[in-house]
Backbone bond lengths (Angstrom), bond angles and torsions (degrees), N, CA, C in turn:
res aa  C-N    CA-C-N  psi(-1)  N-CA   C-N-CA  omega(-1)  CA-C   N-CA-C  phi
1 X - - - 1.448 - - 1.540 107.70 -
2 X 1.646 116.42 126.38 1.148 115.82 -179.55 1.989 124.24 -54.18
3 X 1.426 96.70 -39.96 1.158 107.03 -177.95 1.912 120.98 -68.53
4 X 1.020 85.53 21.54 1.805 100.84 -165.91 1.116 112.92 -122.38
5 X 1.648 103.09 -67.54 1.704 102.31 157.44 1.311 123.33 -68.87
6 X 1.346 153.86 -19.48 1.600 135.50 146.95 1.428 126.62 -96.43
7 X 1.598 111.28 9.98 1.253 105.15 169.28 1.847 129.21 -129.61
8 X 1.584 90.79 -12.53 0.894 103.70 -177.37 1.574 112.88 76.64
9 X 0.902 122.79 16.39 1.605 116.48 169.47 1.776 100.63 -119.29
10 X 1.749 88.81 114.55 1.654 80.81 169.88 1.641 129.02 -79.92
11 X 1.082 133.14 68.23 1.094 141.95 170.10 1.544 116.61 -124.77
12 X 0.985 115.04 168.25 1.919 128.41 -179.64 1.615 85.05 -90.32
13 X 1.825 100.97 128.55 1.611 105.61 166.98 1.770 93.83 -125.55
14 X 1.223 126.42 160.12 1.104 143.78 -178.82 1.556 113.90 -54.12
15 X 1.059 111.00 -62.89 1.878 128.28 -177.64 1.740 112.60 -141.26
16 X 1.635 96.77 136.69 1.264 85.31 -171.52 2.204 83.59 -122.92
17 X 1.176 98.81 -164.67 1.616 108.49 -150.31 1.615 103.67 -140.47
18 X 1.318 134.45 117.44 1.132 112.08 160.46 1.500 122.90 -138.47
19 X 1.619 129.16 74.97 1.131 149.63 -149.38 2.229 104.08 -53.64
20 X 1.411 99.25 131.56 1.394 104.73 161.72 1.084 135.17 -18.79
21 X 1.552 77.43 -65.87 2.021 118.01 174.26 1.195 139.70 -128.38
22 X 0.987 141.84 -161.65 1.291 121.95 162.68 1.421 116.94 -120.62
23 X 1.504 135.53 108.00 0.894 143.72 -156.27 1.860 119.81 -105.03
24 X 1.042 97.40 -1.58 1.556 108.48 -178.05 1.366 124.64 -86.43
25 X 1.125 120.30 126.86 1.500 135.95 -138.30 1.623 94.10 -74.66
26 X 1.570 97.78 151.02 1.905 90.83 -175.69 1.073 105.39 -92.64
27 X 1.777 125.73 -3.52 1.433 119.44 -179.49 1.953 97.30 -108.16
28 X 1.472 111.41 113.27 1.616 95.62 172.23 1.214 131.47 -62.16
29 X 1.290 130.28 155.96 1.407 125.26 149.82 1.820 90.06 131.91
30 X 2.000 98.51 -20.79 1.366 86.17 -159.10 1.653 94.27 -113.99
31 X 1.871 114.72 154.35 1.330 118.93 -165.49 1.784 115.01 -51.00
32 X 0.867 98.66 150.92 1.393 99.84 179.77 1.778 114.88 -69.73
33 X 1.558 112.89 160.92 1.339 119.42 172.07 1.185 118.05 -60.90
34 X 1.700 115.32 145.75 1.612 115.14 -162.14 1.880 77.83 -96.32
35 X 1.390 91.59 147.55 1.815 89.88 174.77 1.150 114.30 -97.58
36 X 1.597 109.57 157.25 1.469 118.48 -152.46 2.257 98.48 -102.14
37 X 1.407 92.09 133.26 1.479 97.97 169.15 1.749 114.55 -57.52
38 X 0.819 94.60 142.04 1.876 130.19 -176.65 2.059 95.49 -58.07
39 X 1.499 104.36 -175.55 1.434 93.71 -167.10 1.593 100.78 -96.53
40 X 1.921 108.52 -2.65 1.450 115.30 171.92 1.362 105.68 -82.54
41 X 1.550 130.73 8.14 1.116 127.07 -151.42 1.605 136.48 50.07
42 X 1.482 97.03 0.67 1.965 95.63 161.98 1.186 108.94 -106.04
43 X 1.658 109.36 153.81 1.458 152.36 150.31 1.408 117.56 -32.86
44 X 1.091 140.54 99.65 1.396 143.55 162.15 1.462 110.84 -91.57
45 X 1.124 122.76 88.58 2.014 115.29 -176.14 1.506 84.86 -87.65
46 X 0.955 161.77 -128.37 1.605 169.48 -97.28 1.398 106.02 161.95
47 X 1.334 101.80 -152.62 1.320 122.63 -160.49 1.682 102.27 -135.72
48 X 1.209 108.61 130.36 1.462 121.12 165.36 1.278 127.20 -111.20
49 X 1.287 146.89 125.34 1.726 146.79 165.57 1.722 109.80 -113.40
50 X 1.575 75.51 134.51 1.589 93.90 -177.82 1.604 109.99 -107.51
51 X 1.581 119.94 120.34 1.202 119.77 170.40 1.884 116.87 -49.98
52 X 0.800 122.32 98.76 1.228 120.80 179.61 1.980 120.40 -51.39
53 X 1.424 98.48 -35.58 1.460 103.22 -177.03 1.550 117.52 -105.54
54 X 1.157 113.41 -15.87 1.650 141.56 149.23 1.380 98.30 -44.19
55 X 1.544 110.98 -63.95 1.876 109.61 -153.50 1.400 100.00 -91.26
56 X 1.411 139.74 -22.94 1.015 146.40 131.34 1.339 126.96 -22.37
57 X 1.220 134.10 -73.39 1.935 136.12 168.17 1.532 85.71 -38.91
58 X 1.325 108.33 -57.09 2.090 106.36 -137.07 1.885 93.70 -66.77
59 X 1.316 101.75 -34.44 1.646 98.74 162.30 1.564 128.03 -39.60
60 X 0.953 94.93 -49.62 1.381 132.25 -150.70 1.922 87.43 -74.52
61 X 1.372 104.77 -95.20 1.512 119.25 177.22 1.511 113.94 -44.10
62 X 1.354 132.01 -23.15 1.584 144.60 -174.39 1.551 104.42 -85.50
63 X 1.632 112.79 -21.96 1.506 111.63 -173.86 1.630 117.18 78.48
64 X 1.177 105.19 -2.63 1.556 123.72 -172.36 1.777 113.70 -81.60
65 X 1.286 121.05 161.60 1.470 123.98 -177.39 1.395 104.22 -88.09
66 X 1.419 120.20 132.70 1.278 117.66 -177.30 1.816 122.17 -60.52
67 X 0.993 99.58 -25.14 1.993 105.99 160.39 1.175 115.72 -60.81
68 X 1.862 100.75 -65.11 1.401 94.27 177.70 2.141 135.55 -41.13
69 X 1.369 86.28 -33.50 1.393 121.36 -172.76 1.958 96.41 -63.93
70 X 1.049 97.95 -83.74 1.828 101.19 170.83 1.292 105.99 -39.53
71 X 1.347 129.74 -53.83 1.728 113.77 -170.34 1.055 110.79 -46.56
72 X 1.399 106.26 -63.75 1.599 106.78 160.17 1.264 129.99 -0.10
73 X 1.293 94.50 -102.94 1.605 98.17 168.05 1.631 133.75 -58.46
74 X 1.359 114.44 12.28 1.479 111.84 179.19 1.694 87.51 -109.76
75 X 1.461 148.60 -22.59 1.064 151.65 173.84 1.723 111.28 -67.23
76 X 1.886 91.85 -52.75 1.874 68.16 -179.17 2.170 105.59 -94.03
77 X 1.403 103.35 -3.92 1.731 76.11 164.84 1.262 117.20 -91.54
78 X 1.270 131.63 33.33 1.908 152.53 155.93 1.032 92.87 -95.07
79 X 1.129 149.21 -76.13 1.815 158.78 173.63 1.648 100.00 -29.74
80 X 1.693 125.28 -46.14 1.261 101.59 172.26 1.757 109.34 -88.10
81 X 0.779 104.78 -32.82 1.447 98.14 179.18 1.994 103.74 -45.58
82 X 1.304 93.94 -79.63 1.725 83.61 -177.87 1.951 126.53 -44.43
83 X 1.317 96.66 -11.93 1.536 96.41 150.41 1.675 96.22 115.12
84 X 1.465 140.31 20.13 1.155 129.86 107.63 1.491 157.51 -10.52
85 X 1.198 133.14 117.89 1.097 119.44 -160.65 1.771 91.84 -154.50
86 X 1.427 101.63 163.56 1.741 129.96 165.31 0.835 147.68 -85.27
87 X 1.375 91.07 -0.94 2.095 92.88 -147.70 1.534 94.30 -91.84
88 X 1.528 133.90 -38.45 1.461 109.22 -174.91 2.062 102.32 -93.47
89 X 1.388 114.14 168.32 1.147 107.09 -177.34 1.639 123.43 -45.99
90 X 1.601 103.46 -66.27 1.523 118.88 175.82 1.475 116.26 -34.03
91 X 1.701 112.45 -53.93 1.531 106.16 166.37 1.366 133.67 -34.76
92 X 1.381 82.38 -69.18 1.981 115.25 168.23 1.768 104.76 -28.00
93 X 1.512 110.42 -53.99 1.666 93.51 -168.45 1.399 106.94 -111.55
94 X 1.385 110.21 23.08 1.597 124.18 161.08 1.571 84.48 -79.87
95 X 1.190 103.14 -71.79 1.878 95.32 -148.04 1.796 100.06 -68.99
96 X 1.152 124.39 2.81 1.785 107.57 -167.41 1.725 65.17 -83.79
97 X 1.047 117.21 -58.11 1.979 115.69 -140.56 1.606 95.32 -53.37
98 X 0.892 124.51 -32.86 1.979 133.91 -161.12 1.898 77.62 -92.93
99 X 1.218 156.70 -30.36 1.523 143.28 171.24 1.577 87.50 -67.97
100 X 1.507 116.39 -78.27 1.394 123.24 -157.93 1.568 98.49 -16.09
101 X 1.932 94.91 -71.81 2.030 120.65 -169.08 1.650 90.88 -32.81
102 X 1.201 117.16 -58.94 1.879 119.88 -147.98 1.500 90.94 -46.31
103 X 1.883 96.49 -74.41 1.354 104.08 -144.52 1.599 103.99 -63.31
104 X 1.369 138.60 -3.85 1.402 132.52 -171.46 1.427 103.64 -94.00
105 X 1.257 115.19 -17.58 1.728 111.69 174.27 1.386 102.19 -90.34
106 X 1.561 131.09 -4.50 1.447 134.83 169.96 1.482 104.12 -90.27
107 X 1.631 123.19 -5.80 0.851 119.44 -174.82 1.702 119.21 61.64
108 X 1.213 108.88 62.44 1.380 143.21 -176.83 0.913 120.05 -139.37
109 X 1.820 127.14 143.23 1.691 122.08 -166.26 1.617 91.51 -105.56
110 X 1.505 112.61 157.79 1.483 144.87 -153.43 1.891 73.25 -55.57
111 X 1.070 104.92 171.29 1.627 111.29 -174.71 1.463 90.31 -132.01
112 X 1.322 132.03 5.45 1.473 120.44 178.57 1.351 108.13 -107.90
């Protein structure tokens, strides 16, 4: 289980995150660094995995469309990759409001 071997929590989590670099600002509160193109001029943010049967139930039990449900989660594990995070409050409703913004210009309803 992914969430076990890099996180140490043995449980099934929905999406996990695994950034290039580390892009998160050393002073909090303030947005994170935009990342800089490569010497080919592309972007490498990391790597993201989506529990398939995780995001599936949470579909399922949330009443939500299973697309809708994945966008979701491919928006905010881009949000950690570019160096976003949750863990203190202020972050937390920085990054839901920047999901909310995404998915409504994808034409998607608030997922919270």
């Amino acid at each position: 289980m992914l969430n076990a071997d890099f996180r140490d929590k043995p449980m099934p989590t929905n999406v996990l995150s695994w950034p290039e670099e580390d892009l998160s600002p050393e002073d909090a509160g303030h947005p994170p660094d935009a990342p800089q193109p490569g010497p080919d001029g592309t972007i490498s943010l990391g790597d993201i995995a989506i529990a398939y049967d995780t995001c599936a139930r949470e579909a399922v039990d949330q009443g939500k469309p299973f697309e809708a449900h994945v966008t979701h989660l491919l928006v905010h594990g881009t949000l950690h990759l570019l160096g976003y995070d949750h863990i203190r409050d202020p972050d937390a409703t920085r990054m839901e409001a920047l999901e909310i913004e995404i998915l409504g210009k994808l034409g998607l309803p608030d997922p919270y």
